[in-house]
VODO-60113 format. One record per residue (C-alpha): residue number from 0; residue in one letter; x, y, z. Coordinates in nm, 4 decimals. Example, Ala and Ser with C-alpha at 12.3 -4.5 7.8 and 13.67 -1.06 7.14 Angstrom:
BEGIN
@i:0	aa:a	px:1.2300	py:-0.4500	pz:0.7800
@i:1	aa:s	px:1.3670	py:-0.1060	pz:0.7140
END
This chain:
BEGIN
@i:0	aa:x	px:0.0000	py:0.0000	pz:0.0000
@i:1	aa:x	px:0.1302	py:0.3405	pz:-0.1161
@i:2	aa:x	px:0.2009	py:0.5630	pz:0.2091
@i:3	aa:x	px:-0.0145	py:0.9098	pz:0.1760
@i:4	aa:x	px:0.1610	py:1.2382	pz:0.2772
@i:5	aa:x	px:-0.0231	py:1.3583	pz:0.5897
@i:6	aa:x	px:-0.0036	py:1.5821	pz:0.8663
@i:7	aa:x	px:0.2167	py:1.3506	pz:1.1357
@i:8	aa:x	px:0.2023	py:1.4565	pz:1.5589
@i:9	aa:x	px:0.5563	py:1.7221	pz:1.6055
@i:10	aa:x	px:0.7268	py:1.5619	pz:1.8260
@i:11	aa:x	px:0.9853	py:1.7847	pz:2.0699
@i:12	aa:x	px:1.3149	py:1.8057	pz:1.9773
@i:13	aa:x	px:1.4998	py:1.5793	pz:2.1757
@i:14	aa:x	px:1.9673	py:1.5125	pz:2.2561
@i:15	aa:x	px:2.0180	py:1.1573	pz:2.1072
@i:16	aa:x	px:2.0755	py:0.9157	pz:2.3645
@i:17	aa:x	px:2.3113	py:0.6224	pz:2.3088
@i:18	aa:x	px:2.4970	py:0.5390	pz:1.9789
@i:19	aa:x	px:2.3600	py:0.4700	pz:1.6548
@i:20	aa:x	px:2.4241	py:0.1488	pz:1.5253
@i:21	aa:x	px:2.3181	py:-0.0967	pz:1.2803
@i:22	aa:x	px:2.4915	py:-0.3750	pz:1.4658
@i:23	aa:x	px:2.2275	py:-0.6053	pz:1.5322
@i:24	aa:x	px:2.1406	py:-0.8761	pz:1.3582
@i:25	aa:x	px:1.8203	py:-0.8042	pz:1.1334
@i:26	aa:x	px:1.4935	py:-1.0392	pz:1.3002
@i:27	aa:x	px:1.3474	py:-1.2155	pz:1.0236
@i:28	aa:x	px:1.0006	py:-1.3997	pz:0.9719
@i:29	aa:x	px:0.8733	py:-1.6440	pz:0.7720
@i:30	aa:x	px:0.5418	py:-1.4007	pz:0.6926
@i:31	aa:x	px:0.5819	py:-1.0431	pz:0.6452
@i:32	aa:x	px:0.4804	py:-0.8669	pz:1.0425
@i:33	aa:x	px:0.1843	py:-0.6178	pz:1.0412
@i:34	aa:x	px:0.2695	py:-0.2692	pz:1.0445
@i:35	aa:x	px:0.0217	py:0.0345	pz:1.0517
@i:36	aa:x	px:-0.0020	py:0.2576	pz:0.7569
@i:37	aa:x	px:0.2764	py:0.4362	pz:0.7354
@i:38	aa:x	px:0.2037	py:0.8128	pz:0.8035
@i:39	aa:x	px:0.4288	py:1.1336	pz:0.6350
@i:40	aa:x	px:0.4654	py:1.4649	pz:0.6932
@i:41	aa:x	px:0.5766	py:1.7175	pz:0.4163
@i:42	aa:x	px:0.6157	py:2.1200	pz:0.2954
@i:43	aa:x	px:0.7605	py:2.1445	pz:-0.0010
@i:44	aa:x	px:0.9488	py:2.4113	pz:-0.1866
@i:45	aa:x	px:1.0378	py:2.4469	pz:-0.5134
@i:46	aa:x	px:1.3189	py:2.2280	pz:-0.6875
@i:47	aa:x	px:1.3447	py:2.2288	pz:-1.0637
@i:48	aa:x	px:1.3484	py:1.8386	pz:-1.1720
@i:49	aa:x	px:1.5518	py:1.7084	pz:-1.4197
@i:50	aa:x	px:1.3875	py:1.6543	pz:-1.7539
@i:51	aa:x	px:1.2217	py:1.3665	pz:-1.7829
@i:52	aa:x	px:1.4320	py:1.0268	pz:-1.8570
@i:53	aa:x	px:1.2858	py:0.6961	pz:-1.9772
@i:54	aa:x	px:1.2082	py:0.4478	pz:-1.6882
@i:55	aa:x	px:1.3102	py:0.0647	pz:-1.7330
@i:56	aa:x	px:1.0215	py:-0.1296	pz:-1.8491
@i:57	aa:x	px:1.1082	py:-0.3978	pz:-1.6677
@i:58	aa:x	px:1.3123	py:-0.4758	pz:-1.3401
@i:59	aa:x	px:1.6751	py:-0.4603	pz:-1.4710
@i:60	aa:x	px:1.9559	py:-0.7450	pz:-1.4118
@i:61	aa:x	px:2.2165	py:-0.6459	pz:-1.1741
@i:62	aa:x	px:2.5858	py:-0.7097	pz:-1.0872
@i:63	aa:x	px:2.8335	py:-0.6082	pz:-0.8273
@i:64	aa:x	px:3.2043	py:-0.5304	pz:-0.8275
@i:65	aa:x	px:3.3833	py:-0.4250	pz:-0.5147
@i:66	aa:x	px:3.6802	py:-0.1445	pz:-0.5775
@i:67	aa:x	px:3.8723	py:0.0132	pz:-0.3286
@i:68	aa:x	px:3.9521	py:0.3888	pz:-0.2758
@i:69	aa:x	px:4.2250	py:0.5570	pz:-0.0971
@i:70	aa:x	px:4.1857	py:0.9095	pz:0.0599
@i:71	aa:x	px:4.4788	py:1.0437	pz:0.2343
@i:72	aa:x	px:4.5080	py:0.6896	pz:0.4086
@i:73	aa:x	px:4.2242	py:0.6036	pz:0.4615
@i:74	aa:x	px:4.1209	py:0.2849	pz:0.2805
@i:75	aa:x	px:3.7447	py:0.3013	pz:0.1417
@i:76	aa:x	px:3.6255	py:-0.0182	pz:0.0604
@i:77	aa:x	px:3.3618	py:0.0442	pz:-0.2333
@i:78	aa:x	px:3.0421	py:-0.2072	pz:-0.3386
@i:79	aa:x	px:2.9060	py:-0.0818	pz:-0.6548
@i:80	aa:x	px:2.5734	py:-0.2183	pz:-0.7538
@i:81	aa:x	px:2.4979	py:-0.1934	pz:-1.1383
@i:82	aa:x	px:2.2445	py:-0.2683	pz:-1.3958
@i:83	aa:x	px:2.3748	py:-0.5111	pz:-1.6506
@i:84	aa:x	px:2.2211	py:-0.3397	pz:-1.9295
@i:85	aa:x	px:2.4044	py:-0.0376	pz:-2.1484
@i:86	aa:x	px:2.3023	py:0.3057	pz:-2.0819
@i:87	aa:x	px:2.3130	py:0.5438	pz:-1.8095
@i:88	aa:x	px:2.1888	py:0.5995	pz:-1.5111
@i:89	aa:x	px:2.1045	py:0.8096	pz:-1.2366
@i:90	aa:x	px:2.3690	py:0.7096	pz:-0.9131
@i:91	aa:x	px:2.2975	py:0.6811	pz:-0.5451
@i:92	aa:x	px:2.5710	py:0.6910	pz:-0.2784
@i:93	aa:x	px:2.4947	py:0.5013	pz:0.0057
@i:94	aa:x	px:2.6451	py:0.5353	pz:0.3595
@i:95	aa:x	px:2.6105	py:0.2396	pz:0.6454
@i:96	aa:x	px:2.5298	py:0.2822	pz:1.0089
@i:97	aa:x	px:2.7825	py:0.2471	pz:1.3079
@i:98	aa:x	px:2.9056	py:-0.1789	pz:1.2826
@i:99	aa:x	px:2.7406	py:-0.1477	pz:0.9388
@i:100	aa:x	px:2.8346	py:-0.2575	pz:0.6078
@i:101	aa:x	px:2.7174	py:-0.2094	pz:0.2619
@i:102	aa:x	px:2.6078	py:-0.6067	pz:0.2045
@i:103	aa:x	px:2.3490	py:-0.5961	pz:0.4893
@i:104	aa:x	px:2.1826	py:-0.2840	pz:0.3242
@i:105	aa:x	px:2.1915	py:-0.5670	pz:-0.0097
@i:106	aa:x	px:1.7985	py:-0.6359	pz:-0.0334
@i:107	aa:x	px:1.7374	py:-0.2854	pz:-0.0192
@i:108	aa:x	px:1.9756	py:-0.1702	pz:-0.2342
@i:109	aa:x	px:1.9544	py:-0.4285	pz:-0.4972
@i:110	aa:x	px:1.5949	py:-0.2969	pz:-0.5371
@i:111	aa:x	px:1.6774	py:0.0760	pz:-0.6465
@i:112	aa:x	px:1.9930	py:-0.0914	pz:-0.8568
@i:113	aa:x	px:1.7426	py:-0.3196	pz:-1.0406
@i:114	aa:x	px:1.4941	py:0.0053	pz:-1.1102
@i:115	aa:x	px:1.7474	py:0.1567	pz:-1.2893
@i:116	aa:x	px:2.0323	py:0.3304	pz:-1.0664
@i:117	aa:x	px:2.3818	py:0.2771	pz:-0.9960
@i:118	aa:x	px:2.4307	py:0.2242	pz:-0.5772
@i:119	aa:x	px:2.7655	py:0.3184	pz:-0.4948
@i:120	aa:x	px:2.8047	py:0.1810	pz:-0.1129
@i:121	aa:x	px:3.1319	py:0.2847	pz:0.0888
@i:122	aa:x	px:3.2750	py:0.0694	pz:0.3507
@i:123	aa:x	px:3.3893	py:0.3539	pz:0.6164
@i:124	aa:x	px:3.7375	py:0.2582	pz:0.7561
@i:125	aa:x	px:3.6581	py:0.3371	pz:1.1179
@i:126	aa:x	px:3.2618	py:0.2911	pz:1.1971
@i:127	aa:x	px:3.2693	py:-0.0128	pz:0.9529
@i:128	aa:x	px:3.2056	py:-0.3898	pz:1.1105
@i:129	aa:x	px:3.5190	py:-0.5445	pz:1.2239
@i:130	aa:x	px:3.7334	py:-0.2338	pz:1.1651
@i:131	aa:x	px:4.1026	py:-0.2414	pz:1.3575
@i:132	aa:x	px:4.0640	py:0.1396	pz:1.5374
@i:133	aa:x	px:3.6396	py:0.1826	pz:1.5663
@i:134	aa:x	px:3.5583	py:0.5354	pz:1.6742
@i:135	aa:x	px:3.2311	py:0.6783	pz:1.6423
@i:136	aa:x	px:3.3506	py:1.0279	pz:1.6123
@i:137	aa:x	px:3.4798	py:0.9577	pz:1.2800
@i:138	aa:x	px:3.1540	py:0.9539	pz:1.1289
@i:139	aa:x	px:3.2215	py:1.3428	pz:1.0777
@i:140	aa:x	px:3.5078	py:1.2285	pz:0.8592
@i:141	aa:x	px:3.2430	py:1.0230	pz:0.6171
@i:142	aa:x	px:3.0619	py:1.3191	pz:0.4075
@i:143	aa:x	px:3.4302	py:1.3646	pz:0.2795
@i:144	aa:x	px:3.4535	py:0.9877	pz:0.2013
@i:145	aa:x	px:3.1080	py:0.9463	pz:0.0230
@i:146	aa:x	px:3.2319	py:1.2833	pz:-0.1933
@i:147	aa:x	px:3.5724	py:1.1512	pz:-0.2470
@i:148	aa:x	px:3.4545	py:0.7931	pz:-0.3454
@i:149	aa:x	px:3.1766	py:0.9136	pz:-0.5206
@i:150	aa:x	px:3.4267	py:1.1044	pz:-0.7455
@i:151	aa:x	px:3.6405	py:0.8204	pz:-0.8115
@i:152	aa:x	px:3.3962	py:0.6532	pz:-0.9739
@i:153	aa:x	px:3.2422	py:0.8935	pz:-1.2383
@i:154	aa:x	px:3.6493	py:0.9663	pz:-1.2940
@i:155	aa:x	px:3.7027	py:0.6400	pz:-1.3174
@i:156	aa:x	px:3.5668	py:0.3319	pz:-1.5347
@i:157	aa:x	px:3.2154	py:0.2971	pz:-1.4225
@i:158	aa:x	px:3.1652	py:0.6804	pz:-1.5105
@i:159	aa:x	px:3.0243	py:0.6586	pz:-1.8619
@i:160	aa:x	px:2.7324	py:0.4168	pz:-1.6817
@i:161	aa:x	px:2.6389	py:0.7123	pz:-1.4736
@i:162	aa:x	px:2.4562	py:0.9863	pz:-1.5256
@i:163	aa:x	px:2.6518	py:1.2848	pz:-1.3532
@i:164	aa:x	px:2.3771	py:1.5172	pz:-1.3432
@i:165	aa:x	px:2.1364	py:1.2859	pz:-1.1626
@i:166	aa:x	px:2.3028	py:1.2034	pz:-0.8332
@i:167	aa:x	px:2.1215	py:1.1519	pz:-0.5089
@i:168	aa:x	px:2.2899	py:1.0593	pz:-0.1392
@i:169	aa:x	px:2.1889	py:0.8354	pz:0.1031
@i:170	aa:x	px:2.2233	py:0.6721	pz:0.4089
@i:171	aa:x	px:2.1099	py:0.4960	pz:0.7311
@i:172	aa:x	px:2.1513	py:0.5721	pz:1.0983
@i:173	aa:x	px:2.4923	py:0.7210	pz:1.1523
@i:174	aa:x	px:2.5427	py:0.7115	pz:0.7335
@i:175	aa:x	px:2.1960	py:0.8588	pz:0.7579
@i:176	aa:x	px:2.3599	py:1.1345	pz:0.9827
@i:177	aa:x	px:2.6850	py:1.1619	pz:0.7140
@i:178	aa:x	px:2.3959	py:1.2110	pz:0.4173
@i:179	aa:x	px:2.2648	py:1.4772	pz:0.6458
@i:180	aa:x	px:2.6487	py:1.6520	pz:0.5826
@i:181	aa:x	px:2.6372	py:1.6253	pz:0.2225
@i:182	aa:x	px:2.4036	py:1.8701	pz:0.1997
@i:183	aa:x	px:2.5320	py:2.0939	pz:0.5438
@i:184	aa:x	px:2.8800	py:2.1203	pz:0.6473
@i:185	aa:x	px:3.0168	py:1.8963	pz:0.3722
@i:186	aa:x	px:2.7892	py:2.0518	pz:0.1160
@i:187	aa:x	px:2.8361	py:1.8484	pz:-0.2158
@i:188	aa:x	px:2.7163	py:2.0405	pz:-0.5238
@i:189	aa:x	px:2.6651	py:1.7268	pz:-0.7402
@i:190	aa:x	px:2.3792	py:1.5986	pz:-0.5115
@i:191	aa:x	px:2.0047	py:1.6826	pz:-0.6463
@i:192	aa:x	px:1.8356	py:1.4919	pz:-0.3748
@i:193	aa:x	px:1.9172	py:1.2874	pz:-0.0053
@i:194	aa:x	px:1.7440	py:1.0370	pz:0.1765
@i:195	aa:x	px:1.7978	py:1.0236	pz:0.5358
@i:196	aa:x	px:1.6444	py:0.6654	pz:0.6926
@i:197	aa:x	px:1.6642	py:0.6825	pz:1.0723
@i:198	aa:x	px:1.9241	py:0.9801	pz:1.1032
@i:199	aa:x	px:1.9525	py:1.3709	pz:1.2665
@i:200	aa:x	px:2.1728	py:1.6072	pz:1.1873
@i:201	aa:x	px:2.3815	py:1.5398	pz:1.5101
@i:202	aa:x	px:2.7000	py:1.6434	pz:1.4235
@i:203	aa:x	px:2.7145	py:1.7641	pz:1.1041
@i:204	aa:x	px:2.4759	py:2.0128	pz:1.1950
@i:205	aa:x	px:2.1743	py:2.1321	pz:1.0415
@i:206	aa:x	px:2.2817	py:2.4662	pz:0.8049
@i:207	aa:x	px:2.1764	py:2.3298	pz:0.5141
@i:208	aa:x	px:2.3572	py:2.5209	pz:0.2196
@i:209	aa:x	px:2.3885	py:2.5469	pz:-0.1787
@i:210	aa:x	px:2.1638	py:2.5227	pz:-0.4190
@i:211	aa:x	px:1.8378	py:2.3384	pz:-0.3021
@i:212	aa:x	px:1.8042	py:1.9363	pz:-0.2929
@i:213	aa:x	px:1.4797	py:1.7191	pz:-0.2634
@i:214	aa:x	px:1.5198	py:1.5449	pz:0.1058
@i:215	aa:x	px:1.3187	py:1.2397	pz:0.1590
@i:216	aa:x	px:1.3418	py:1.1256	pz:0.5361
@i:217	aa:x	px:1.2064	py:0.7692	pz:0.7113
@i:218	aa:x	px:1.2018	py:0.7339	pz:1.0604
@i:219	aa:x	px:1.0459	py:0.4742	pz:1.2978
@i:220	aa:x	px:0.8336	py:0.6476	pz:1.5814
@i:221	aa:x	px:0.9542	py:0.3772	pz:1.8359
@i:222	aa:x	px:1.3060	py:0.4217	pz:1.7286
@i:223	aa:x	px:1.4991	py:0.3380	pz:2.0755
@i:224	aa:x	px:1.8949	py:0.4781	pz:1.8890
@i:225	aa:x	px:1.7816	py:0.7376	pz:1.6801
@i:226	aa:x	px:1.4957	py:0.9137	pz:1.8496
@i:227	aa:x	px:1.2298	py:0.9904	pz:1.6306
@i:228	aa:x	px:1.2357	py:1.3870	pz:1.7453
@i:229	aa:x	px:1.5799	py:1.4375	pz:1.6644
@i:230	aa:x	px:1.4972	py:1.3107	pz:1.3249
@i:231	aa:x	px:1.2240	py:1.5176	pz:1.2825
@i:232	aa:x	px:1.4166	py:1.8661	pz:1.4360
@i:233	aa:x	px:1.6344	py:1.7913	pz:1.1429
@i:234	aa:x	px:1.3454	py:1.7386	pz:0.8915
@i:235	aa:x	px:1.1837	py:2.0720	pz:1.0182
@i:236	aa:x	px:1.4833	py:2.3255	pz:1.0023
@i:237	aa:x	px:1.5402	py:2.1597	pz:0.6245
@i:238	aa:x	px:1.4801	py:2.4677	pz:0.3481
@i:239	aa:x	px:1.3732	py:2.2720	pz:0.0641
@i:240	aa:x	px:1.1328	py:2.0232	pz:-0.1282
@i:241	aa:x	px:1.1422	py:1.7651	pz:0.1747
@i:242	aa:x	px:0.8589	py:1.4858	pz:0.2596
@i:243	aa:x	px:0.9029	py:1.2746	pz:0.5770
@i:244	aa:x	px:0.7988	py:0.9391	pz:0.6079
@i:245	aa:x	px:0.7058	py:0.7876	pz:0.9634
@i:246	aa:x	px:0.6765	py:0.4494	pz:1.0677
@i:247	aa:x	px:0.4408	py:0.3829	pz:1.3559
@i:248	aa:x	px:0.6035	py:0.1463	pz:1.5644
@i:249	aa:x	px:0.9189	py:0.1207	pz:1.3851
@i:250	aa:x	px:1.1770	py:0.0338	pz:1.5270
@i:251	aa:x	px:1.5921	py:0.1050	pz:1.4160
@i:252	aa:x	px:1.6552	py:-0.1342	pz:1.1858
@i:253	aa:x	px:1.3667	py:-0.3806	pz:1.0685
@i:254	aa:x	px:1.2450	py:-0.1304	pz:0.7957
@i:255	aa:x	px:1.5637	py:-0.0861	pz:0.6104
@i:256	aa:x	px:1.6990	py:-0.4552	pz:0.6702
@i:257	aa:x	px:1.4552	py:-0.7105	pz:0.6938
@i:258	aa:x	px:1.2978	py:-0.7912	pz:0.3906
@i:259	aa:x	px:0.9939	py:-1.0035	pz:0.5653
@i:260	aa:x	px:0.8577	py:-0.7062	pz:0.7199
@i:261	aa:x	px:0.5970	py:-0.4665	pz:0.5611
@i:262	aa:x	px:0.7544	py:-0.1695	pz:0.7044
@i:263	aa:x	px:1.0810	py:-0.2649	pz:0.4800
@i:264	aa:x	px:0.8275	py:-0.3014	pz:0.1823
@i:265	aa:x	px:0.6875	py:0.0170	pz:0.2455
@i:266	aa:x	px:1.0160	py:0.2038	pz:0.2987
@i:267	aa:x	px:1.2131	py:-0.0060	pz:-0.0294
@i:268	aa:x	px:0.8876	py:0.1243	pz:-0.2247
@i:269	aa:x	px:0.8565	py:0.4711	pz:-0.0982
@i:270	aa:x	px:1.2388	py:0.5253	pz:-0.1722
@i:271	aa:x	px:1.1987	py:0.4246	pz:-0.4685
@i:272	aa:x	px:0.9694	py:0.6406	pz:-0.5629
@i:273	aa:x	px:1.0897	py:0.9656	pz:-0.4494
@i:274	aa:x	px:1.4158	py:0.8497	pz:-0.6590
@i:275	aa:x	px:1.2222	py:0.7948	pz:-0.9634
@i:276	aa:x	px:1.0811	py:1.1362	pz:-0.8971
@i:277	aa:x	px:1.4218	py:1.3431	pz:-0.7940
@i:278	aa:x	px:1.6304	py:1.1503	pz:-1.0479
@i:279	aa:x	px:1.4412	py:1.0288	pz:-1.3460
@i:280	aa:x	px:1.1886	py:1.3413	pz:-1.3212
@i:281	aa:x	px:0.9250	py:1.0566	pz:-1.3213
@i:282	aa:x	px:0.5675	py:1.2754	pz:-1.2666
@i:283	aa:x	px:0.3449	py:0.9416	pz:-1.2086
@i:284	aa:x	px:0.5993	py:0.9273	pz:-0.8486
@i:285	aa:x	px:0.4171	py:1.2178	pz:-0.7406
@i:286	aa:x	px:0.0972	py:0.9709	pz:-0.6379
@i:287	aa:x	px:0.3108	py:0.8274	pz:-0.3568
@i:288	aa:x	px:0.3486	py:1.1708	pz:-0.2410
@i:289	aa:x	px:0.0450	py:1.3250	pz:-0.2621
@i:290	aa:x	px:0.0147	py:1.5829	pz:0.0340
@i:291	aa:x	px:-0.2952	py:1.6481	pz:0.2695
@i:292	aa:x	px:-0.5257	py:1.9071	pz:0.1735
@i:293	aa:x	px:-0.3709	py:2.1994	pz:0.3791
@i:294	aa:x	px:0.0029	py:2.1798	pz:0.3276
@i:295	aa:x	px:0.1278	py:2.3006	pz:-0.0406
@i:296	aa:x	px:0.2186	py:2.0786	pz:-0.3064
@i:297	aa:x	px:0.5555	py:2.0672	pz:-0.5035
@i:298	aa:x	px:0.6608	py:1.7019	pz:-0.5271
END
């Protein structure tokens, strides 16, 4: 079921407790779990969309290749998800959580991949699962890494698969929170639109800068890492197009890792969507976004 932009409860703005961490283990079922309709909440400014670009007609096959990037020393581990057929396409950048890696976020990833976009997933040398020297503060060394690796691959072979003027960021939890400082602190021009699943702008800060970007941000309301306020203080002070997608009774990880759940369903489909929309200037996406009757419509 399509989620429906609506007006969602504003919750307080709240310090985030705790790390946040994609560490555990994703719970998996043999049935998808009931979840309630997910709810949004959106105001939305204007961003010029890219002219219009053919969607695939059909899901696309995909294949991975794993590079690996070097930035000063630090050793960036790159899986780059990409569909098998010629062409172009739009890119994503994708940034894991704290213990993360860029396999785990596979299901979900292979799904935009196979619609037509090139995932580009760094493995950060320091918040990464099993790295030698782990230190959460280095997270506000990643926006520099997801820029840097992102560059090395339009410079390098892969570039003539990717369309450089449809680019997008994303990320979850604390890669959620390094997405935040693509388009903040780290501002990178390239980037036309972020999504931001279970992050803040703790950190990074929230002084969003340059031209203006299409922000798409999922949280869980029963987030116990992430609280869902801090997500949504970041959400609010954001100047542009932006929709926000909550998921009553979601929790940190089940709707961006396990694929039995129908809150991952709803989040891989809502993604989607708003990528189709930012990156392929796709106008039927707009019916997954379709506001509430008193907030004003862009997307």
């Amino acid at each position: 079921m399509r989620p429906r932009i609506a007006i969602a409860a504003l919750a307080a703005a709240a310090a985030l407790a705790g790390g946040c961490s994609a560490s555990p283990a994703p719970t998996r079922s043999a049935t998808p779990t009931a979840t309630p309709a997910a709810t949004a909440v959106q105001r939305l400014a204007a961003v010029q969309l890219p002219p219009p670009l053919a969607l695939p007609k059909s899901a696309l096959s995909v294949s991975s290749q794993q590079m690996t990037y070097n930035r000063d020393g630090r050793m960036l581990r790159t899986v780059i998800w990409t569909p098998d057929q010629p062409g172009r396409y739009p890119a994503v950048v994708f940034s894991h959580g704290l213990n993360g890696t860029p396999e785990e976020f596979a299901p979900l990833l292979k799904v935009w991949a196979e619609a037509g976009f090139v995932v580009i997933a760094p493995a950060y040398p320091n918040t990464t699962r099993g790295a030698s020297d782990f230190d959460i503060y280095d997270v506000l060394n990643q926006p520099a890494d997801a820029s840097f690796v992102l560059g090395q691959v339009l410079d390098g072979p892969l570039g003539d698969r990717i369309d450089a003027d449809r680019l997008a960021a994303a990320g979850h939890s604390a890669g959620a929170i390094t997405t935040v400082g693509l388009f903040t602190a780290s501002r990178d021009k390239r980037l036309r639109a972020g999504v931001i699943l279970a992050g803040s702008g703790l950190g990074v800060g929230t002084a969003f800068t340059g031209s203006p970007a299409a922000l798409f941000f999922v949280h869980g309301d029963a987030d116990p890492m992430v609280s869902y306020a801090s997500g949504k203080a970041t959400y609010d002070l954001v100047p542009w197009a932006k929709a926000m997608l909550t998921i009553p009774g979601g929790n940190h990880n089940d709707p961006y890792l396990s694929p039995d759940t129908t809150s991952f369903q709803t989040v891989s489909e809502s993604t989607l969507q708003f990528l189709r929309l930012e990156l392929y200037g796709d106008q039927a996406a707009r019916s997954s976004f379709t506001p509430s009757t008193d907030l004003d419509s862009h997307l």
